[in-house]
C-alpha positions in Angstrom: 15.3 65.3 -63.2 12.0 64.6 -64.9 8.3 66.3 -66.3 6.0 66.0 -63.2 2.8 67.8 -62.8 1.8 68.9 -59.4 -1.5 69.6 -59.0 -3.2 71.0 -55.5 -7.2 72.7 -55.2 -5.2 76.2 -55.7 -1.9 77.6 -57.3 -1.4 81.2 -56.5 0.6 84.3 -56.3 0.5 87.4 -55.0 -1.6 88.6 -58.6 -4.2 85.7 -57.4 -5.0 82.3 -58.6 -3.4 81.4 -61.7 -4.9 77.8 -61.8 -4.5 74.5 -60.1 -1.2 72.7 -61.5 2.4 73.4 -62.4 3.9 71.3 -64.7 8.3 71.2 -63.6 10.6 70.3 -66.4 14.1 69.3 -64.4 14.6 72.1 -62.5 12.4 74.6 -64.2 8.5 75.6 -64.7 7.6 74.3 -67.9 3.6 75.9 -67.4 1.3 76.9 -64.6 -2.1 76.7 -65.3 -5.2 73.7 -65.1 -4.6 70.2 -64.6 -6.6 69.1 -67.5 -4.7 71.4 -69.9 -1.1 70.4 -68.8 -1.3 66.6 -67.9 -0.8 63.9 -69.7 -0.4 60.1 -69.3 3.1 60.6 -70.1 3.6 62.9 -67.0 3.5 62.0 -63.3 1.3 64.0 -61.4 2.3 64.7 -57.4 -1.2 65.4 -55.8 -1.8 67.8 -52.8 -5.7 67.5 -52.6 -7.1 70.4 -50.6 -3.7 72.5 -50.7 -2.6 75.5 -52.1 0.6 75.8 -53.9 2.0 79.4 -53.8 6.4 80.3 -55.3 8.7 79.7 -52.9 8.4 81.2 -49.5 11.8 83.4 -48.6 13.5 84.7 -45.4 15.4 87.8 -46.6 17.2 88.3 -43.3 17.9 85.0 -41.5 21.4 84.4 -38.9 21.9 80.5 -40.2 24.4 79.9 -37.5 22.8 82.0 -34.5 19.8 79.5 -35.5 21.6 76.2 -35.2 22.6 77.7 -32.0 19.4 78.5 -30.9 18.3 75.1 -31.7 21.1 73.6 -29.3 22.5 76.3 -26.7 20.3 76.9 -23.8 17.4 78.7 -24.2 16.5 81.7 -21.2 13.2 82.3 -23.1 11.2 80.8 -20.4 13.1 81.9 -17.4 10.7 84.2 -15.3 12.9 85.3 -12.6 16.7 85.5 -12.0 16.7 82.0 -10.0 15.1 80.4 -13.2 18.0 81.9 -15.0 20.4 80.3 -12.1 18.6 77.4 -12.8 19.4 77.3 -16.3 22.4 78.3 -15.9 23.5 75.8 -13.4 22.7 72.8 -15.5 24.7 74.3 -18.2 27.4 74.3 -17.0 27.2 70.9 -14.7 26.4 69.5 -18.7 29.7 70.6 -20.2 33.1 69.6 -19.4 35.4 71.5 -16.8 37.3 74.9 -18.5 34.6 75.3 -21.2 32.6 78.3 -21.6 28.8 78.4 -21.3 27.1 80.4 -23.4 23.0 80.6 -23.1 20.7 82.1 -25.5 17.1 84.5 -25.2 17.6 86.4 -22.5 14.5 88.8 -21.9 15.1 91.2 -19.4 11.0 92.6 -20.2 9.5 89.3 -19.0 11.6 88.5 -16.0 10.0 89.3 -13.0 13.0 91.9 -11.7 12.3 93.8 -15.2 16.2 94.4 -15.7 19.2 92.5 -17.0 20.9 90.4 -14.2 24.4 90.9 -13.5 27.8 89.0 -13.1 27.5 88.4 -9.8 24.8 86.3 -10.5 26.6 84.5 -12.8 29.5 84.5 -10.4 28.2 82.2 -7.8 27.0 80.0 -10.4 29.9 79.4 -12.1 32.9 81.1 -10.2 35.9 79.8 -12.5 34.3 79.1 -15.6 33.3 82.1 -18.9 29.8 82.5 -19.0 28.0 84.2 -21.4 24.5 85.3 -21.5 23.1 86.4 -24.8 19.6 89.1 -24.7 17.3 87.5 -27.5 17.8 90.6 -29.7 21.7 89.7 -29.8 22.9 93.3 -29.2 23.2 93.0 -25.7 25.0 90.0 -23.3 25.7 89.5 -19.6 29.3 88.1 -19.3 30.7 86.8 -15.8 34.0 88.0 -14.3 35.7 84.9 -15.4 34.9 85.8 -19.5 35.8 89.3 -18.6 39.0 88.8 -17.2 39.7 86.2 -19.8 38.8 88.8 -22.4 41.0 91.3 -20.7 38.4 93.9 -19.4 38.0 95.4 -15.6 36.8 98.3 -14.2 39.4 100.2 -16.0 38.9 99.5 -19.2 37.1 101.9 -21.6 33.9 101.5 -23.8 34.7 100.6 -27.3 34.1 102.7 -30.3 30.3 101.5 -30.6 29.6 99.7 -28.0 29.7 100.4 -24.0 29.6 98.5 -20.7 27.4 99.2 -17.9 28.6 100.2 -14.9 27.2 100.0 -11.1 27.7 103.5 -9.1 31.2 103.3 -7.7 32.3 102.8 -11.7 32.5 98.8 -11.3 31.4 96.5 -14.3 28.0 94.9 -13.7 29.3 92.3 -16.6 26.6 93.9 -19.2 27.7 94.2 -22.2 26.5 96.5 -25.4 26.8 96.4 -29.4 30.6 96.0 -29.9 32.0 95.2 -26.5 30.2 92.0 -26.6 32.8 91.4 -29.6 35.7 90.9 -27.2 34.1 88.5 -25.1 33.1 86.7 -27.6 36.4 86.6 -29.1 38.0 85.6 -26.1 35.7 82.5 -25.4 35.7 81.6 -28.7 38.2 78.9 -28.2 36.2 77.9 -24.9 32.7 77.6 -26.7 31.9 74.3 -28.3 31.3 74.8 -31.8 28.6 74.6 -33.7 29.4 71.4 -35.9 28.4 70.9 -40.1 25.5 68.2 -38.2 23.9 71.1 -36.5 23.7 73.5 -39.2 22.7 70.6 -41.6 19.7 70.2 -39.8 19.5 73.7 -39.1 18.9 74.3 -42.6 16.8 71.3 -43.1 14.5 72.8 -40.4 14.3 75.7 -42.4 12.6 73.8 -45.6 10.3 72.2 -43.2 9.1 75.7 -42.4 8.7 76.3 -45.9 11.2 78.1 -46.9 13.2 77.4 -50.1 15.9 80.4 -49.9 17.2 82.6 -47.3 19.3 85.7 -46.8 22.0 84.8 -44.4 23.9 86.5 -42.6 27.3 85.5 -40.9 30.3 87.3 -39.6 33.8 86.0 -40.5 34.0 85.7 -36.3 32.3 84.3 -34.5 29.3 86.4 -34.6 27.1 86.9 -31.5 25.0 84.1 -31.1 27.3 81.2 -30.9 30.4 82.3 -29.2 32.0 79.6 -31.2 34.1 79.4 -34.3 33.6 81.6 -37.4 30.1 81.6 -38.7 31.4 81.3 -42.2 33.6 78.7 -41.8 30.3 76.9 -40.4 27.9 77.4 -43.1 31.0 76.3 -45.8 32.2 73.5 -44.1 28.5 72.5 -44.3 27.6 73.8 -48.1 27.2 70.2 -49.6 24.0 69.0 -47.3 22.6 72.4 -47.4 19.1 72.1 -49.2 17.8 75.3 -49.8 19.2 78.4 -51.3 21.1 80.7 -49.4 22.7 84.1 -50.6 25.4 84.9 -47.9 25.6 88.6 -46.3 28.7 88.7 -45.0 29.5 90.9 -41.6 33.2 92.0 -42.1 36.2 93.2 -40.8 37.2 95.1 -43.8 37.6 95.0 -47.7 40.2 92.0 -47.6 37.7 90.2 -45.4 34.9 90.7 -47.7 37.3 89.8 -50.7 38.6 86.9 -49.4 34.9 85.4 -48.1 33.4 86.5 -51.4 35.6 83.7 -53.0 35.6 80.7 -50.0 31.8 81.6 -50.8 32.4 80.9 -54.7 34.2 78.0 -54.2 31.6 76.7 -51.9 29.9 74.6 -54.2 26.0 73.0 -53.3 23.3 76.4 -53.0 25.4 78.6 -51.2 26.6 82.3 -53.7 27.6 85.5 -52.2 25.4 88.0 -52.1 26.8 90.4 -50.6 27.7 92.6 -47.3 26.4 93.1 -44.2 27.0 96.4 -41.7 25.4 98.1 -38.5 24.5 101.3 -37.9 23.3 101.2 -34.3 21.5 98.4 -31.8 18.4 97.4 -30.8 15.1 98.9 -29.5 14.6 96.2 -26.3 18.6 97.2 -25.7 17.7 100.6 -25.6 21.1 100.6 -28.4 18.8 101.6 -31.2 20.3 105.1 -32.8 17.1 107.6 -32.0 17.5 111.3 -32.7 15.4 111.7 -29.4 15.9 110.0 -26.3 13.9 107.0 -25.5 10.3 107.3 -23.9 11.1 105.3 -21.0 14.9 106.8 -20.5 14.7 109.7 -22.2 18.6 110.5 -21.1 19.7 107.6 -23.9 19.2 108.1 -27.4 21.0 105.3 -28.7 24.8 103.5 -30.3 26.1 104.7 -33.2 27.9 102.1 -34.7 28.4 103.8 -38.7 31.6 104.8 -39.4 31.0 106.6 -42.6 34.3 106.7 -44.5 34.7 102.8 -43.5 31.4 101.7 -44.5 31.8 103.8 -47.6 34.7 101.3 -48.4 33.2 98.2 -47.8 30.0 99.6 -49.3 31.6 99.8 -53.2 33.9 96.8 -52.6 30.9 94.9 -52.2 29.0 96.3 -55.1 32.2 95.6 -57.0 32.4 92.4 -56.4 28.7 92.0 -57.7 27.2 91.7 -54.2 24.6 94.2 -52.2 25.0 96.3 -49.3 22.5 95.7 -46.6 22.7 98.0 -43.5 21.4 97.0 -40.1 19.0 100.8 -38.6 16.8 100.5 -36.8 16.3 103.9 -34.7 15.5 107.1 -36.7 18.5 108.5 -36.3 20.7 106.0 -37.9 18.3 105.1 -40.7 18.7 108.7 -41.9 22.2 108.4 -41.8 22.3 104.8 -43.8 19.7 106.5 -46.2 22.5 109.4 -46.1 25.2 106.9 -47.5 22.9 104.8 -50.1 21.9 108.5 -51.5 25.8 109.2 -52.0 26.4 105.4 -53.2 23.5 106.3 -55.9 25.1 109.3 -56.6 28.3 107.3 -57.6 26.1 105.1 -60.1 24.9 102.5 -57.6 21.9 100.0 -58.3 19.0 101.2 -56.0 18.5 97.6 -56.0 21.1 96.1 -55.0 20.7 98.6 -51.6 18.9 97.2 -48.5 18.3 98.8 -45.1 17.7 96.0 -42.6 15.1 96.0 -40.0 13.9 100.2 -41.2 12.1 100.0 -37.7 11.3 103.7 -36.7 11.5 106.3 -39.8 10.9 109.8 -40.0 8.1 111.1 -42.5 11.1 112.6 -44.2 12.9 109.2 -44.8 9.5 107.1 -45.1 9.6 110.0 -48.8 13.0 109.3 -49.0 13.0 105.6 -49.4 10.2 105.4 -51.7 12.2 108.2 -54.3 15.7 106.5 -53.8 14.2 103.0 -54.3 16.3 101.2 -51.5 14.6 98.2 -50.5 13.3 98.2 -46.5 13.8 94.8 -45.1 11.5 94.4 -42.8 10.3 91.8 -39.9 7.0 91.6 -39.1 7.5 89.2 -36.3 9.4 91.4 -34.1 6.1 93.0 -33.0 5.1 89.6 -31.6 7.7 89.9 -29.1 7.5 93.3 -28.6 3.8 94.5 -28.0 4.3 94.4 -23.7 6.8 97.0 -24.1 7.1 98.8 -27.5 4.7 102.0 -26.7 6.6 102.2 -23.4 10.1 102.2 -25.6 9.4 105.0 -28.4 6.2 106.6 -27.3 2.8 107.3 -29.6 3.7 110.2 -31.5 6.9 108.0 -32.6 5.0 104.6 -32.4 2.9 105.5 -35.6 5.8 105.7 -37.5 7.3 102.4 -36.2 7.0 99.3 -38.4 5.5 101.3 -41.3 4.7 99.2 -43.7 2.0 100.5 -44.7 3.5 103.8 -45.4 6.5 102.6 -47.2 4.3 101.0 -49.2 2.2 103.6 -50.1 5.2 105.5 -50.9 6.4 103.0 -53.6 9.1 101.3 -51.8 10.3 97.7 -52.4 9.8 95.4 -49.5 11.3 92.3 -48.3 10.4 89.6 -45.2 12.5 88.2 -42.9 12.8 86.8 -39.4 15.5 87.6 -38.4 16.1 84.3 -37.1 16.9 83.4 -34.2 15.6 87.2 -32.7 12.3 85.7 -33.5 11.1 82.7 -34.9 11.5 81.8 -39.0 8.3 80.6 -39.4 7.1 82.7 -42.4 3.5 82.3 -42.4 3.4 83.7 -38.9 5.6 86.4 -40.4 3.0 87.0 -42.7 0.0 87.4 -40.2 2.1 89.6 -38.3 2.3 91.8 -41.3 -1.7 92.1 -41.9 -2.6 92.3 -38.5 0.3 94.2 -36.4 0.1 91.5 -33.4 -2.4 94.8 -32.7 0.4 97.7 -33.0 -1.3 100.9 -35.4 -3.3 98.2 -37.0 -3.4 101.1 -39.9 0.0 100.4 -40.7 -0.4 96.5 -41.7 -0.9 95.1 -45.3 -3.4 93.3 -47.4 -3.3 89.2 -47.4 -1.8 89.7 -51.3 0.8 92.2 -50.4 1.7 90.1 -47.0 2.0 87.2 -49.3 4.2 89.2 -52.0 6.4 90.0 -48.8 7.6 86.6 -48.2 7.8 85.2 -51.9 8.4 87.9 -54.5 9.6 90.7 -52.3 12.3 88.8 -50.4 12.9 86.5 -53.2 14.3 90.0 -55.0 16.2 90.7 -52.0 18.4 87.7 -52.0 18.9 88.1 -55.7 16.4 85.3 -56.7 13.0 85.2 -59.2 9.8 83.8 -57.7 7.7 84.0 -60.5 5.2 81.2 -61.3 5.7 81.7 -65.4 7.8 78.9 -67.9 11.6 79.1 -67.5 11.7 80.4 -63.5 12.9 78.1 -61.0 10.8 75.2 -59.5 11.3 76.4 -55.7 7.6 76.0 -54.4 5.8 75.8 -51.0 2.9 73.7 -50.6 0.3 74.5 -48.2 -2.4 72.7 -46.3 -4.4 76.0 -46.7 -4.8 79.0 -48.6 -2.5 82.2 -47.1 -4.8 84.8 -48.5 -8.3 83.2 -47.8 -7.4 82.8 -44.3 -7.5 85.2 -41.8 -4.4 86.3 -40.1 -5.7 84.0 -36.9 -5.5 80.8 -38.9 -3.0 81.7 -41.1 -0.7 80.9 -38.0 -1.4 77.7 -38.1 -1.8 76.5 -41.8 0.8 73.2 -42.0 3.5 73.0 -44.6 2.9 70.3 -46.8 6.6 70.0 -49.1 8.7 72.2 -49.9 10.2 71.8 -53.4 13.8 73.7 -54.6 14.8 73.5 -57.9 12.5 71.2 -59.4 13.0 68.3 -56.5 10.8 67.7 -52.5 13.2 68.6 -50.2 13.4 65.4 -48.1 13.6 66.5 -44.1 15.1 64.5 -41.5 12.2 62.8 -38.9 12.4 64.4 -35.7 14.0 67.8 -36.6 12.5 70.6 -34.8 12.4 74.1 -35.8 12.3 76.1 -32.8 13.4 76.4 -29.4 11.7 78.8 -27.4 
């Protein structure tokens, strides 16, 4: 650790410019403020000419596991039809060793030419005696083959879970779609089948992260093995990997019940390197592309479905205060209007019982009532939001809720009006963690209610200040806060949202020190 000056054509933050150098003491800001004022010929000076240093870029809601496995499963992003997904498939499995189970990543049902989720027969003539699981890109939803089904104990006569359900042809047989929580016993069944997702993988998962700028994340992983990998535990993953970890990441954790949470609050202490607790994560309902999301009226383009419920009150009550007991946050996963009221309805009792407003987050807060748009701003619950999920979503969204419900979708605007702290995320892998793309996507809506997107300042305050509070972390540019910085080859609030997409990364600095990343290391798999 050492005095070094960094100096770049711009440092800002979200208030503006505040000069053109930070000086970093060890691991610290000593001063932010002119080059000519802090440097000396004692001090080395780092030089970034034509860049703009900006605090720390922050994921607030980021699946560190689901990404390493998105960076190595199979990918059916690019899979037009259902033979391209046979395709895929097919060399899957012919690349894995006999009595494994194949899991493939990114299914989307809205850009294959049949317009609907394939089935297991499909699968079936791929891969007749071998579990194959097919995961939708939003992770609520998966395709599973009658080998994983049988080998996770379900036929025709099984019933739907308590929050989740399987689809069904017309004579009441499985069609090997799964929803919300029966995925969970496929996945639970293959688990042993999968291969895992090794410390290497995350490693360099994580690596990739920096290289994208960020210097802390909010991840989430579930004590299983969550639905992206269909592999090992997702928190053994992420501890076994802690030491080569090089950014910060405060750990949500998706458990089974207070134990669970008690027990991974402490693995997470003894962790060591930059992983901490930070606290639980629960779901309230689905997804909008898995017609799962909780809506108190039925979806525009299925009006018959309104929706999962997945809250149990009473339980999530429970995990709810062990969590904030434990010094950790409760973030809720609601995204349909419907189970956003009722999450808001449980953070309003929690606040009740003395709760910190601010250590309660409702994840995604994708389609809100004007009641609950009020309601958020006078609890002061934080709405973690992801811009990026309108990328993906523009063919289809209108088609999904509607227009009288689509101007309440994604309000940022709104929520901001009405006083409500904000956090970015990606949501990674649903969609891509690159957060400068995050950011356009915030100030220009990928075209959705453009009315509803925010200023270049406040888009920028989403991905630094705003998530940084999320995740329990201060990214303030003032003496005594934490050198975690982003360099850019450009300046995120000069540019327009267009070229704001493509501004390069230039380092990525966490806790006073460059984050060195790995040649070759690639940060997204389509």
């Amino acid at each position: 650790m050492s005095r070094r000056l960094l100096v770049a054509d711009v440092v800002r933050d979200a208030s503006g410019e505040r000069g053109d150098a930070i000086l970093i003491d060890g691991s610290r800001i000593a001063a932010v403020g002119r080059a000519a004022d802090l440097g000396s010929a004692t001090v080395p000076e780092v030089r970034y000419p034509g860049a703009t240093i900006i605090a720390g870029l922050r994921d607030a809601h980021l699946h560190p596991v689901g990404y390493a496995a998105a960076l190595d499963r199979p990918s059916l992003k690019e899979a037009a039809d259902f033979a391209g997904i046979a395709d895929i498939v097919a060399a899957a499995v012919a690349a894995q060793p006999p009595g494994t189970a194949v899991t493939a990543l990114r299914l989307d049902d809205e850009s294959l030419e049949e317009g609907r989720l394939p089935d297991r027969d499909l699968l079936d003539r791929i891969a007749p005696d071998r579990p194959v699981l097919l995961v939708r890109y939003c992770g609520h939803v998966t395709v599973a083959n009658s080998a994983a089904l049988a080998l996770a104990g379900i036929d025709d006569r099984t019933p739907d879970p308590i929050g989740g359900s399987m689809d069904r042809d017309g004579t009441g047989r499985l069609t090997g779609v799964l929803r919300e929580t029966a995925t969970e016993v496929v996945t639970a069944a293959i688990r042993g089948l999968a291969p895992p997702i090794d410390t290497d993988q995350v490693a360099d998962a994580a690596s990739a992260l920096a290289a994208v700028g960020l210097t802390g994340v909010g991840a989430i992983v579930a004590t299983a093995a969550g639905c992206w990998a269909g592999a090992g535990s997702e928190l053994d993953a992420l501890v076994d990997a802690a030491a080569r970890i090089p950014i910060t990441m405060g750990v949500m954790v998706i458990a089974h019940d207070a134990a669970d949470l008690e027990r991974s609050a402490q693995r997470l202490a003894d962790a060591g390197g930059l992983l901490r607790f930070l606290g639980v994560k629960m779901f309230a309902d689905g997804s909008l592309g898995g017609r799962t999301a909780a809506m108190h009226d039925g979806f525009a383009d299925l009006p018959g479905e309104r929706g999962t419920d997945r809250l149990d009150p009473a339980w999530a009550a429970e995990l709810a205060r062990t969590s904030l007991r434990l010094g950790g946050r409760v973030a809720i996963h609601a995204i349909g209007d419907r189970a956003n009221g009722a999450v808001l309805d449980l953070m309003e009792r929690l606040i009740a019982e003395g709760a910190d407003p601010g250590m309660l987050r409702v994840e995604h807060a994708s389609v809100l009532t004007e009641r609950d748009i009020d309601r958020f701003g006078r609890l002061g619950v934080t709405a973690s939001v992801q811009p990026a999920f309108m990328a993906s979503e523009t063919g289809w969204l209108h088609k999904r809720v509607g227009p009288e419900r689509l101007a309440r979708t994604y309000p940022f605007r709104s929520l901001a009006d009405a006083g409500v702290p904000l956090a970015g995320g990606s949501d990674s892998p649903v969609e891509p963690p690159h957060p400068l793309a995050n950011m356009a996507a915030a100030r220009d809506r990928c075209g959705i209610t453009p009315a509803q997107g925010l200023s270049a300042l406040e888009a920028l305050r989403l991905f630094t200040t705003g998530s940084a509070a999320a995740i329990g972390e201060d990214a303030a540019l003032r003496p005594g806060a934490k050198a975690s910085l982003t360099v850019l080859d450009g300046d995120p609030v000069a540019s327009p949202p267009e070229v704001l997409r493509s501004i390069g990364i230039l380092e990525t600095w966490v806790r006073g020190e460059p984050v060195a990343v790995p040649s070759g290391i690639v940060t997204w798999q389509r």
